[in-house]
N, C-alpha and C positions, 0 to 999 in steps of 0.2 A: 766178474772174472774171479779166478778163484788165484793165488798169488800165494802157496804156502812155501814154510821152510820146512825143511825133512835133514836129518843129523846135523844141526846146527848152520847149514847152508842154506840161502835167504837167493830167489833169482834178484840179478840184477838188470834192470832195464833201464834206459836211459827214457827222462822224459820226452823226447818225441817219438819216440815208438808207442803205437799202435795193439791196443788188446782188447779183443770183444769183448762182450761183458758174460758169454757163458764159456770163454776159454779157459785152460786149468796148465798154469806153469809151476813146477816146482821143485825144487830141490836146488840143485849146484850147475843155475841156466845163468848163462850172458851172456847179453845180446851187444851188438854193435846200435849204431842210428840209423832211424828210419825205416823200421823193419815194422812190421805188422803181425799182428796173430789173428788170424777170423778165427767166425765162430765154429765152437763143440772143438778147434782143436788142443790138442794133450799134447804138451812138452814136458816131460818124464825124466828128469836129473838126480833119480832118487839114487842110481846105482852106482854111478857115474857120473863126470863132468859132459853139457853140453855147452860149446860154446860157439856162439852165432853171430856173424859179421855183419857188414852193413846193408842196409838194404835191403832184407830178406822179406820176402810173403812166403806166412806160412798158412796156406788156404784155408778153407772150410770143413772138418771132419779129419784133417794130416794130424799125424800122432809120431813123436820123433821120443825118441826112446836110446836108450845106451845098454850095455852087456857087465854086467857083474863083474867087476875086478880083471876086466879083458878087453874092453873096446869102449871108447869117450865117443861122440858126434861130435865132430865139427864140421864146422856148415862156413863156407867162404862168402865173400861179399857178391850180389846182384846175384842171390840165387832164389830161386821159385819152387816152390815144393807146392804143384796142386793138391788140389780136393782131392780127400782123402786120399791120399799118399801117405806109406809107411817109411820111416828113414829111420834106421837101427844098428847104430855103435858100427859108422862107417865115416867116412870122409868125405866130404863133395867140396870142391875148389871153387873155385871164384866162376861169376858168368855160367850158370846150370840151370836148365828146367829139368824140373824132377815133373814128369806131366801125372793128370788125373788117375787115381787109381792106383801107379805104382810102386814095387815096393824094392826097397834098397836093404840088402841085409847086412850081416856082421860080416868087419873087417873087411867092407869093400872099399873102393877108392874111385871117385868117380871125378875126374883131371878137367881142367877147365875147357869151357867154352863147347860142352856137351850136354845133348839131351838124352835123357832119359823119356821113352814113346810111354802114353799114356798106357795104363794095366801093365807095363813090365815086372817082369820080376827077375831082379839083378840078385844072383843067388849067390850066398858066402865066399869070400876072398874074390871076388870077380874084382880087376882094374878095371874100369872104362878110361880108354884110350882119348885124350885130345881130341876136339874137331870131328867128334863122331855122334852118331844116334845109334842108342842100341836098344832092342824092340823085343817083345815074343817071351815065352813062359818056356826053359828058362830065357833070359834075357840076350840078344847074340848080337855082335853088331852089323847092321843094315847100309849103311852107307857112312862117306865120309861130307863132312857140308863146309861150305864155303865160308870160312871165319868171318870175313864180311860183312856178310847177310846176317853170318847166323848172333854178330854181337851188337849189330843193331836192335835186332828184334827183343833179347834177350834187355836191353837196356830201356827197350822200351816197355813190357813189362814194368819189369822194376819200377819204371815209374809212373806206372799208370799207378801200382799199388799203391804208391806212396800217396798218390793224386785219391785215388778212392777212400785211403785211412783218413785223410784231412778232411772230406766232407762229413764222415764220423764225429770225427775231434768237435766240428763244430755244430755239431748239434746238441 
């Protein structure tokens, strides 16, 4: 893993979180516990503050990034940011899959307990609304889902990753 500081900001990780060993975190990143970084992914705090809650998987190939002197990431607790997923100097709340492929850009805000469909592309200042999936190039939203259902699933996630980085840790 590559773990630099960039203008004198050093990430901070808490020992039980989880980092491949070809992942590249650096600059002005903190993470909450029990989050994970797979591998090839890029968390980029050179420009800006990233700071990331509990619980977070950030997949294989995701690359989260911030905006020049204009927009921080932050990332809330039990969120999922698949494979190769782009998240960039935007907000996402607590309880969120960001699915495979998609990309979140600046100054969006993406409100709890919603999915983001794999390949979306959530285009500049877009809100995502509560309790919704929104889908499609650009990104629109598709239906409303049953908080229910959809914070179970969402927690189950979370802890599979958690369950997947530990078999890591011990090896």
């Amino acid at each position: 893993m590559l773990i630099k500081t960039v203008n004198g900001k050093t990430p901070v990780i808490p020992q039980d979180c989880y980092v491949a060993e070809n992942a590249t975190i650096i600059g002005d990143v903190t993470f909450g516990d029990s989050c994970s970084v797979w591998f090839n992914a890029v968390i980029r705090g050179d420009v800006h503050f990233i700071k990331i809650g509990n619980k977070v998987n950030i997949q294989d190939g995701a690359v989260i990034h911030c905006t020049y002197l204009k927009h921080p990431t932050v990332i809330g607790n039990n969120v999922s940011i698949g494979h190769n997923a782009i998240v960039h100097g935007c907000t996402i709340k607590d309880n969120v899959l960001i699915g495979m492929g998609a990309i979140v850009m600046d100054n969006c805000v993406i409100e709890s307990n919603s999915i983001i469909a794999a390949g979306a592309v959530v285009t500049q200042n877009t809100i995502v609304e509560s309790g919704t999936i929104y889908a499609g190039v650009p990104a629109k939203k598709v239906k409303d889902i049953d908080r229910s259902d959809f914070a179970g699933e969402i927690e189950r996630i979370s802890n599979n990753y958690v369950m997947y980085s530990s078999w890591l840790k011990e090896e």
